[in-house]
C-alpha positions as CSV (number, residue, x, y, z in Angstrom):
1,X,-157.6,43.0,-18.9
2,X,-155.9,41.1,-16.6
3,X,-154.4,40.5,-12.6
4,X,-150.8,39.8,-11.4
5,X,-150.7,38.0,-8.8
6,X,-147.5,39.3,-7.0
7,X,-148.0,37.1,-3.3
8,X,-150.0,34.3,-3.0
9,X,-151.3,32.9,0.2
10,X,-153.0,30.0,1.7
11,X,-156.9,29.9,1.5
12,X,-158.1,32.1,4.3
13,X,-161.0,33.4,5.9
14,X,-161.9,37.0,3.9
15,X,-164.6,39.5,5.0
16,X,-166.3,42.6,3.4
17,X,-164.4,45.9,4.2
18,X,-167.2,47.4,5.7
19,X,-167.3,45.0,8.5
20,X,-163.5,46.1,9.6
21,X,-163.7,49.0,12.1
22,X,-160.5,50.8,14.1
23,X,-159.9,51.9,17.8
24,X,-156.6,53.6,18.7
25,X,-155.2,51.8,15.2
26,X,-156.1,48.6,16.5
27,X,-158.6,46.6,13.6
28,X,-161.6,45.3,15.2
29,X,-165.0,43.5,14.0
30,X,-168.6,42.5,15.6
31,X,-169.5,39.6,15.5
32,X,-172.4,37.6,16.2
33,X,-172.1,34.3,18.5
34,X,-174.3,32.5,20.5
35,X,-177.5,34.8,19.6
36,X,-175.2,38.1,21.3
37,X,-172.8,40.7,19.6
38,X,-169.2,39.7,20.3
39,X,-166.6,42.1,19.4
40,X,-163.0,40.8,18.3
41,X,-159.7,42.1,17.5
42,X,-158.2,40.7,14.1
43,X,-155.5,41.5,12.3
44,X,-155.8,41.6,8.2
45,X,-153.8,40.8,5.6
46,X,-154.2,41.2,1.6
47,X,-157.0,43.5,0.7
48,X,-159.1,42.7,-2.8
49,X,-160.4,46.5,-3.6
50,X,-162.5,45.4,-6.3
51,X,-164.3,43.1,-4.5
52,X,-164.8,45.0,-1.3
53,X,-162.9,41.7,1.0
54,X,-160.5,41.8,3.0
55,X,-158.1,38.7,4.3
56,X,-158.1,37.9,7.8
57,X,-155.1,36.6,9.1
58,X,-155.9,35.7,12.9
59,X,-158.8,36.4,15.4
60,X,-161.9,35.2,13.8
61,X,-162.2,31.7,12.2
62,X,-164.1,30.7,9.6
63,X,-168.0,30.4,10.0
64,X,-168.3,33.3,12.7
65,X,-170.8,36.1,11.2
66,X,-169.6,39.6,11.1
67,X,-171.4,42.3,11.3
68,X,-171.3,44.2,7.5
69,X,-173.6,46.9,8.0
70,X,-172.3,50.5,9.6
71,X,-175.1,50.4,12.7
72,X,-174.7,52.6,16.2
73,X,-174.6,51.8,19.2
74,X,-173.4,47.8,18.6
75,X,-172.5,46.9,22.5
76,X,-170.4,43.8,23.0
77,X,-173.0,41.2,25.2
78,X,-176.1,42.9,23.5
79,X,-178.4,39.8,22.2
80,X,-178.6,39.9,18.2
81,X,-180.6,38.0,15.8
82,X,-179.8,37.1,12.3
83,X,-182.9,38.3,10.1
84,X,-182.6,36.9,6.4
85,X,-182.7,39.6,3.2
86,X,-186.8,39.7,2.5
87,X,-187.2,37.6,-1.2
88,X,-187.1,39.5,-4.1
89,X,-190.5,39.1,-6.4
90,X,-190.1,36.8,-9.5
């Protein structure tokens, strides 16, 4: 088993899927900045299906966190925290 690679590109900033939403065909993501939810238009490039990531070609640069999760009612201004998975027991 094995890839062909038929277009490579420079390293660039990938997300998961789940974190790209659409407006009126425009590509969106929320993003969380300064301790609030930020919302940002990008525009994507190469997808990787198997992986569930998605390339990024301008509007968000690398080390901004995205929100990955489907939640309602995200509101651009709306203070967030970043809450770390619980440990898993040994």
């Amino acid at each position: 088993k094995g890839d062909i690679v038929l277009e490579s590109t420079a390293i660039s900033t990938v997300i998961p899927v789940s974190a790209v939403r659409d407006e009126a065909g425009q590509a969106y993501v929320f993003t969380i900045e300064g301790g609030k939810i930020g919302k940002r238009a990008v525009k994507l490039g190469a997808t990787e299906p198997q992986r569930g990531l998605v390339e990024v070609r301008s509007g968000l640069e690398e080390g901004i966190s995205v929100v990955s999760a489907r939640v309602s009612g995200l509101k651009p201004g709306a203070p967030a925290v970043i809450k770390s998975a619980p440990a898993k027991a040994a």
